[in-house]
Jmol script that loads the backbone (N, CA, C; Angstrom):
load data "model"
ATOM      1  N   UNK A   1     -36.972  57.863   4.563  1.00  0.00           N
ATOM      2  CA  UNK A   1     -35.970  58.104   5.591  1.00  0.00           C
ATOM      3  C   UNK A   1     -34.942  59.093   5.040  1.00  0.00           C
ATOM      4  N   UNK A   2     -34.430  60.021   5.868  1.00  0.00           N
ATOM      5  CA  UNK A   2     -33.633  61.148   5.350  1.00  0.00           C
ATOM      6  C   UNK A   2     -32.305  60.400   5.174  1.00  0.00           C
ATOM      7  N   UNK A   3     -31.088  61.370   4.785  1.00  0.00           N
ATOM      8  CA  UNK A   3     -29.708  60.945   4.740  1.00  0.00           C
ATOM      9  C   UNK A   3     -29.405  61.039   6.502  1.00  0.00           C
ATOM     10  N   UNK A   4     -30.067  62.013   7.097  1.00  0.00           N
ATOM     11  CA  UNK A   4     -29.257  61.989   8.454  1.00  0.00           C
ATOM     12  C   UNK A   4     -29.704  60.763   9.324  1.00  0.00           C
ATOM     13  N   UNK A   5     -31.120  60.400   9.210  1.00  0.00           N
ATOM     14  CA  UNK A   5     -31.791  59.607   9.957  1.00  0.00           C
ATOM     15  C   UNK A   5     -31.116  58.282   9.398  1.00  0.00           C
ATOM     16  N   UNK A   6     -30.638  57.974   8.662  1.00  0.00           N
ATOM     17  CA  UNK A   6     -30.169  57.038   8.129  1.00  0.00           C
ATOM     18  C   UNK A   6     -28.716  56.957   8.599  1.00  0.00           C
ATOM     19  N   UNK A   7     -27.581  57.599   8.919  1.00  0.00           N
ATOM     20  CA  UNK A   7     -26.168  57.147   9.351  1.00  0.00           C
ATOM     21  C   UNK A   7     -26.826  57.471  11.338  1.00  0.00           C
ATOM     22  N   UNK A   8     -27.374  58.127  11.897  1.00  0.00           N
ATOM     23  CA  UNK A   8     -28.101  57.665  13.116  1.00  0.00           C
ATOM     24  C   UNK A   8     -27.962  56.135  13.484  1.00  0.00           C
ATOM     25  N   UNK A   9     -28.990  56.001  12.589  1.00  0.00           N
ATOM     26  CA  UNK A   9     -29.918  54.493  12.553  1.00  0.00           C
ATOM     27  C   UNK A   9     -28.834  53.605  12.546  1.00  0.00           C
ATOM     28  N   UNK A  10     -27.629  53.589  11.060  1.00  0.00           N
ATOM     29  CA  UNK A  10     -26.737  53.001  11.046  1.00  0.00           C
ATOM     30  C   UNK A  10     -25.443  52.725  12.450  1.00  0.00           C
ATOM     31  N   UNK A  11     -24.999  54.140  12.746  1.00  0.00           N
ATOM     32  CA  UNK A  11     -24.108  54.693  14.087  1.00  0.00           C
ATOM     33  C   UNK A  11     -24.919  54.038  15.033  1.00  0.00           C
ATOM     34  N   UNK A  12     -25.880  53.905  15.417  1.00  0.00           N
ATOM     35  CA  UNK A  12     -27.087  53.268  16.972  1.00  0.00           C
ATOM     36  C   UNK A  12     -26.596  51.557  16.500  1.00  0.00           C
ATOM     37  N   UNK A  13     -26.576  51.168  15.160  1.00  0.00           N
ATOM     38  CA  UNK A  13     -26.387  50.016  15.240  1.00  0.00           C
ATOM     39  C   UNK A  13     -25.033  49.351  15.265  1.00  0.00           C
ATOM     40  N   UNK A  14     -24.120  49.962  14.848  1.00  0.00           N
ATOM     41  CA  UNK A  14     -22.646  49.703  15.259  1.00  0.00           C
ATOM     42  C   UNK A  14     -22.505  49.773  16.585  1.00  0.00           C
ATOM     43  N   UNK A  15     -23.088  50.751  17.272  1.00  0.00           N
ATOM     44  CA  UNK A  15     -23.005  50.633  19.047  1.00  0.00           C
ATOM     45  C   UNK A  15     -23.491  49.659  19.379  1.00  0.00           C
ATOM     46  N   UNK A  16     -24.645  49.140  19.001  1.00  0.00           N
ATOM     47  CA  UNK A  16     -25.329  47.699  19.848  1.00  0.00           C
ATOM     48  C   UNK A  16     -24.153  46.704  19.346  1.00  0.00           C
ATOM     49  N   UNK A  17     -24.444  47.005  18.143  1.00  0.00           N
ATOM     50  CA  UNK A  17     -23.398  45.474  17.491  1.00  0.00           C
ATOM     51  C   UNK A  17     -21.818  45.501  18.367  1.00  0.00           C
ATOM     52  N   UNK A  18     -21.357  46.440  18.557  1.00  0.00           N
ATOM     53  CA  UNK A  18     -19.925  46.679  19.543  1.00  0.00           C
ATOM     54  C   UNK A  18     -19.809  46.050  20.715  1.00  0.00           C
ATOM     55  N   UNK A  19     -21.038  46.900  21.421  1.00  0.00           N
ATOM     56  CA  UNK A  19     -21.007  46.446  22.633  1.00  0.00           C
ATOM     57  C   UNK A  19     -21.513  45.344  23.245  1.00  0.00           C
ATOM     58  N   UNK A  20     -22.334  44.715  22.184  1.00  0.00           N
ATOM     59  CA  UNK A  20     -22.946  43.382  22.249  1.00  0.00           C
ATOM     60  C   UNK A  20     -21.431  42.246  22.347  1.00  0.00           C
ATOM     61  N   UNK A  21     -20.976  42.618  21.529  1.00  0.00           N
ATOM     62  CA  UNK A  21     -19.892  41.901  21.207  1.00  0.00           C
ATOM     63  C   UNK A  21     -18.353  42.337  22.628  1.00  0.00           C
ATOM     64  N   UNK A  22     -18.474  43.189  22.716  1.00  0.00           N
ATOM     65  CA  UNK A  22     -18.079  43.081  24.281  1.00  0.00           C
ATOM     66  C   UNK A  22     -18.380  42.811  25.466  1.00  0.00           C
ATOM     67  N   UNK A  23     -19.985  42.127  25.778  1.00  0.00           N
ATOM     68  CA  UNK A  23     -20.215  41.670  26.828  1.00  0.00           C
ATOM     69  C   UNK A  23     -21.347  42.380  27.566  1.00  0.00           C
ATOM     70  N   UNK A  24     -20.665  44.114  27.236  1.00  0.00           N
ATOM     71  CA  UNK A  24     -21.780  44.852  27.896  1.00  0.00           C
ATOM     72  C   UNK A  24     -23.051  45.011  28.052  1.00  0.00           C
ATOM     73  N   UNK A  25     -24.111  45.129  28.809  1.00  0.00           N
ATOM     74  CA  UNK A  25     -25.368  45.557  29.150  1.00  0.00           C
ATOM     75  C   UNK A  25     -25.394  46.973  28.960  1.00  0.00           C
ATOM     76  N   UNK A  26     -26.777  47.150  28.291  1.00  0.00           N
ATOM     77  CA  UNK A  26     -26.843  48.762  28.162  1.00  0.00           C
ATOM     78  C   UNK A  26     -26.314  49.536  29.908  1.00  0.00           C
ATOM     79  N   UNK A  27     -26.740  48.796  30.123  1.00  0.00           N
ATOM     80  CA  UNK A  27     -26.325  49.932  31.899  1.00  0.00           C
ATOM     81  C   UNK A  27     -24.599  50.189  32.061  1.00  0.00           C
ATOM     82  N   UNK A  28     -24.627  49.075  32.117  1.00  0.00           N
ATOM     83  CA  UNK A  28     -23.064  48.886  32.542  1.00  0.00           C
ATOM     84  C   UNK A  28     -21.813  49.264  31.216  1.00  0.00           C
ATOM     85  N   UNK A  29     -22.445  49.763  30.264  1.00  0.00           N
ATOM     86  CA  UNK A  29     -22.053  50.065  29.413  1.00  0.00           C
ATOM     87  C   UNK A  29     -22.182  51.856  29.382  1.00  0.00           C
ATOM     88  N   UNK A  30     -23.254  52.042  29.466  1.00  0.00           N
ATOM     89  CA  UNK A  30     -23.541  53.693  29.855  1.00  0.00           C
ATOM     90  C   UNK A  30     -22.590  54.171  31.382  1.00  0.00           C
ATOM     91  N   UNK A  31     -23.069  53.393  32.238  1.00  0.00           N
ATOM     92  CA  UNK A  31     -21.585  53.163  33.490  1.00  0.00           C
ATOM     93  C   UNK A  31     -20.276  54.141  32.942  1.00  0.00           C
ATOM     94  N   UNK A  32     -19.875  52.860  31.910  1.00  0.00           N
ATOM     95  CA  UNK A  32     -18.566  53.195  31.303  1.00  0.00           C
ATOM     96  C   UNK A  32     -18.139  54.004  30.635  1.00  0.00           C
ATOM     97  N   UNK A  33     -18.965  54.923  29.536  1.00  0.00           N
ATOM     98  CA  UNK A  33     -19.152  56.124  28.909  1.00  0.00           C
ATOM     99  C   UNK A  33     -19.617  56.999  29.936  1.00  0.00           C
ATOM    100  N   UNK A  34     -20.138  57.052  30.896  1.00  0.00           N
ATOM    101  CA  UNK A  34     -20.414  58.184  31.852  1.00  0.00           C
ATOM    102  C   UNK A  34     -21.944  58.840  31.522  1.00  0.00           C
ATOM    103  N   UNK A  35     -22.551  57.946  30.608  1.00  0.00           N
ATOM    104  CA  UNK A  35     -24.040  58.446  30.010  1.00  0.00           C
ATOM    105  C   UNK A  35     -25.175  57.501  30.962  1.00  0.00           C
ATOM    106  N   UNK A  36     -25.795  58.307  30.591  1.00  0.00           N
ATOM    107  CA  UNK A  36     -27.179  57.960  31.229  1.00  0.00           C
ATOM    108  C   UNK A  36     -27.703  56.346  30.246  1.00  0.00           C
ATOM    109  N   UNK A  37     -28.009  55.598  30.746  1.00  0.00           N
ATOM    110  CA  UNK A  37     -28.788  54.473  29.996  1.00  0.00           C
ATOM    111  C   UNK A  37     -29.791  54.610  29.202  1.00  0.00           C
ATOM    112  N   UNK A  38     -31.001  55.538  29.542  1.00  0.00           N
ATOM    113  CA  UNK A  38     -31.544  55.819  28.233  1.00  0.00           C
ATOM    114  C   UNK A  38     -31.206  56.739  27.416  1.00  0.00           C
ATOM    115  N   UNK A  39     -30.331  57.570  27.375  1.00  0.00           N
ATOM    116  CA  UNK A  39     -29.193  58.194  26.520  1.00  0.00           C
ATOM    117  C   UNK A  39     -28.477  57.411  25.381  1.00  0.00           C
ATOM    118  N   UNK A  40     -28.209  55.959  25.885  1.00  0.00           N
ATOM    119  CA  UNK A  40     -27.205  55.000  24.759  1.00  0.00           C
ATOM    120  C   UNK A  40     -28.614  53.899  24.031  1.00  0.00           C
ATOM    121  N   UNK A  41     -29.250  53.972  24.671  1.00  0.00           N
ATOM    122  CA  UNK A  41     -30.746  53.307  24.200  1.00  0.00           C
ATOM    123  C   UNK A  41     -31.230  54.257  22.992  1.00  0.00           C
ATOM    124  N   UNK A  42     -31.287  55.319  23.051  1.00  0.00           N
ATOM    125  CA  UNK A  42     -31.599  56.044  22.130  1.00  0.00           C
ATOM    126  C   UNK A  42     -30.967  56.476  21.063  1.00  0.00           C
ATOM    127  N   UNK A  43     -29.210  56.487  21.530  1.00  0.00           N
ATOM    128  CA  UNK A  43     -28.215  56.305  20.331  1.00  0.00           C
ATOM    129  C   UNK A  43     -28.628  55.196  19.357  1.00  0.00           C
ATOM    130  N   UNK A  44     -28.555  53.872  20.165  1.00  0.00           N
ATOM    131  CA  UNK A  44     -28.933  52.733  19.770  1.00  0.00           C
ATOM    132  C   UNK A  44     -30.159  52.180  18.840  1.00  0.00           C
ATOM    133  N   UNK A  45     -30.919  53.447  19.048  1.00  0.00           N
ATOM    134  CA  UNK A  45     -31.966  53.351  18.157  1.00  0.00           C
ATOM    135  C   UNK A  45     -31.942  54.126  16.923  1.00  0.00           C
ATOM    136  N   UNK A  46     -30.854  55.018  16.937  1.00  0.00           N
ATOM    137  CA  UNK A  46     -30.890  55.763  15.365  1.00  0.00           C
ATOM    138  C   UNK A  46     -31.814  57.293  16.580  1.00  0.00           C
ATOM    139  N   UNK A  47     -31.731  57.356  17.539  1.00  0.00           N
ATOM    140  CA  UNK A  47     -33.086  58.316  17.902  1.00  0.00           C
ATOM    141  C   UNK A  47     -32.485  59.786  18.144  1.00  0.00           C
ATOM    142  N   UNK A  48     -30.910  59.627  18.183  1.00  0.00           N
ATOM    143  CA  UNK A  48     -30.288  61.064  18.790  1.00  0.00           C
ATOM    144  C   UNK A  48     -29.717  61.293  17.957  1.00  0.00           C
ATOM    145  N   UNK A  49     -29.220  62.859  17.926  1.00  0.00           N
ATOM    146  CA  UNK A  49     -28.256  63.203  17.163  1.00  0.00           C
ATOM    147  C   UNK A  49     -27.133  63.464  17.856  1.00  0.00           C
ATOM    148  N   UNK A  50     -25.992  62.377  18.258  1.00  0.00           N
ATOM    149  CA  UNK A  50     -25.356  62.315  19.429  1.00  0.00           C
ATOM    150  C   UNK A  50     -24.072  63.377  18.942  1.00  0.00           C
ATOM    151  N   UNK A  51     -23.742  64.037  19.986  1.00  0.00           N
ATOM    152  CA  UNK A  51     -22.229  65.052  19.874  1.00  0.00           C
ATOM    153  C   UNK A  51     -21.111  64.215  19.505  1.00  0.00           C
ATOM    154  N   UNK A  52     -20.071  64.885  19.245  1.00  0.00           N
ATOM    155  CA  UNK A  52     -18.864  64.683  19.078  1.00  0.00           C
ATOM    156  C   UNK A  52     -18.582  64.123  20.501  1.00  0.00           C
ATOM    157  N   UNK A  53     -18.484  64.529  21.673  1.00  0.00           N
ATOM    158  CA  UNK A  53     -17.601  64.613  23.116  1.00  0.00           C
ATOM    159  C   UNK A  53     -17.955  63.085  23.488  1.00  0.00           C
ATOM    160  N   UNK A  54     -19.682  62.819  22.854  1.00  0.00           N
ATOM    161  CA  UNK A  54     -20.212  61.574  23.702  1.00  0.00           C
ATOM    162  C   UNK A  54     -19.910  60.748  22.671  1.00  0.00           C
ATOM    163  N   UNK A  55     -19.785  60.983  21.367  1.00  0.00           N
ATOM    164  CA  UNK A  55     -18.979  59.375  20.262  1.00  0.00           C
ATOM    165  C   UNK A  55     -17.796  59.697  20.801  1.00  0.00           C
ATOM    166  N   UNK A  56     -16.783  60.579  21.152  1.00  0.00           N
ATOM    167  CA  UNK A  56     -15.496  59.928  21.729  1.00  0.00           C
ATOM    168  C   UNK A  56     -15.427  59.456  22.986  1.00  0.00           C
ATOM    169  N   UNK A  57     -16.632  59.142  24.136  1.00  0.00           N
ATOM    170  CA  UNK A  57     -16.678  58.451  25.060  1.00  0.00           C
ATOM    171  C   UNK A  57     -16.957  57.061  24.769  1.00  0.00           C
ATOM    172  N   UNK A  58     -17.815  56.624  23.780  1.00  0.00           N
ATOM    173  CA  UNK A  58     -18.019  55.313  23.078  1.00  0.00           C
ATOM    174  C   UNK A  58     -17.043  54.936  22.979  1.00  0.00           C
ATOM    175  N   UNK A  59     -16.317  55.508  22.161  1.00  0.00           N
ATOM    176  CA  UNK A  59     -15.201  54.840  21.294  1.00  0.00           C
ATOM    177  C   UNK A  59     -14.539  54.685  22.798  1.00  0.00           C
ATOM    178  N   UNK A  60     -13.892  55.723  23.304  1.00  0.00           N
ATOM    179  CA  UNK A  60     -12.876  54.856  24.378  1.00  0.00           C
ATOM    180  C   UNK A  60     -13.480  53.856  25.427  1.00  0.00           C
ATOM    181  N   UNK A  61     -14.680  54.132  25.745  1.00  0.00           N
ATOM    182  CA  UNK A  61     -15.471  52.535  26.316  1.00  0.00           C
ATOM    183  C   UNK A  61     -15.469  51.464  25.823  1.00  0.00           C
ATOM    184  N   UNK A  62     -15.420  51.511  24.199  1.00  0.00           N
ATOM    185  CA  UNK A  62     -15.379  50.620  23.471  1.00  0.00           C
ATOM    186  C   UNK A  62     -13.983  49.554  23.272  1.00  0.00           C
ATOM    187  N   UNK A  63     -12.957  50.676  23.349  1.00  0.00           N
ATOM    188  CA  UNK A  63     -11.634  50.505  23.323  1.00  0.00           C
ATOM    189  C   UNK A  63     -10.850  50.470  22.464  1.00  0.00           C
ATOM    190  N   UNK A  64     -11.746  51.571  21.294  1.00  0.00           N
ATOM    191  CA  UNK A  64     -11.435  51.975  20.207  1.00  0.00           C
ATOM    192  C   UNK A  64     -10.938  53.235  19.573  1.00  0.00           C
ATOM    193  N   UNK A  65     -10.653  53.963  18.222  1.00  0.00           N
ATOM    194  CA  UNK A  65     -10.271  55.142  18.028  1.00  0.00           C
ATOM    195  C   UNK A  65     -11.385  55.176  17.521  1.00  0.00           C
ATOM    196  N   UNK A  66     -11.782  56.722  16.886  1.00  0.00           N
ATOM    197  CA  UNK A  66     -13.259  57.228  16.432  1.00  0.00           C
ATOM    198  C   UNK A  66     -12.868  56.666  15.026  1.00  0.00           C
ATOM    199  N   UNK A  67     -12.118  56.188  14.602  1.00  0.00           N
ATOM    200  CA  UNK A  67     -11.994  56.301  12.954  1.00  0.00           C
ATOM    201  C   UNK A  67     -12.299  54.359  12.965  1.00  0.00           C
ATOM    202  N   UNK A  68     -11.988  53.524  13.836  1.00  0.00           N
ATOM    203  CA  UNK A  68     -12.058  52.544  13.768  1.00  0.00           C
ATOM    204  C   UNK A  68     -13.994  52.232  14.375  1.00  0.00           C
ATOM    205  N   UNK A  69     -14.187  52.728  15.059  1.00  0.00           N
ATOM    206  CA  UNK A  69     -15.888  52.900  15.467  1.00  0.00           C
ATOM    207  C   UNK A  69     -16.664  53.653  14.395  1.00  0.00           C
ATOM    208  N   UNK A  70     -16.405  54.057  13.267  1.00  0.00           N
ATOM    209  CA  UNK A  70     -16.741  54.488  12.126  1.00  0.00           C
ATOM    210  C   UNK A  70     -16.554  53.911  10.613  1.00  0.00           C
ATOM    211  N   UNK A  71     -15.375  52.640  10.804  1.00  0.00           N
ATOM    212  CA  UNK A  71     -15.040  52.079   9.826  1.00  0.00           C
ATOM    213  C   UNK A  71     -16.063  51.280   8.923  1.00  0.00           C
ATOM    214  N   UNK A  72     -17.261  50.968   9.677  1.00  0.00           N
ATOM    215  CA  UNK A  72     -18.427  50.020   8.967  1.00  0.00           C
ATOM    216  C   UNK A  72     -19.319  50.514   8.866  1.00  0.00           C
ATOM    217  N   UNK A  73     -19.595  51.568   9.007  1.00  0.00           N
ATOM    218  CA  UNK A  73     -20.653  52.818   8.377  1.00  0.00           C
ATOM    219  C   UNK A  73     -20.957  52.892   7.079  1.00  0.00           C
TER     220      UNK A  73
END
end "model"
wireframe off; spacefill off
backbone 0.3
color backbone group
């Protein structure tokens, strides 16, 4: 596994683990970021190499800052 495929993999799993922990459903969670559902499915899997614009939609769906949605990386 590379270095990049590896903080992916890690970043996809702080999102499940987040939003798990807030209640959300992948849908209704993509809803809230303004993304498509299999868009955050694929974050979620380590599978994208997601932008800057769409981790600061996480984070404020989340109800977080980017530095605190990055803290357990």
């Amino acid at each position: 596994m590379s270095q990049q495929d590896d903080i992916l993999k890690r970043f996809g799993a702080r999102v499940r683990t987040l939003r798990l922990s807030k209640g959300y459903s992948q849908e209704s969670f993509a809803e809230k970021c303004g993304l498509d559902r299999t868009y955050i499915g694929g974050v979620e899997r380590g599978e994208r190499n997601i932008a800057l614009r769409n981790i600061e939609k996480i984070a404020k769906a989340l109800g977080m800052t980017l530095s605190e949605l990055f803290l357990e990386l």
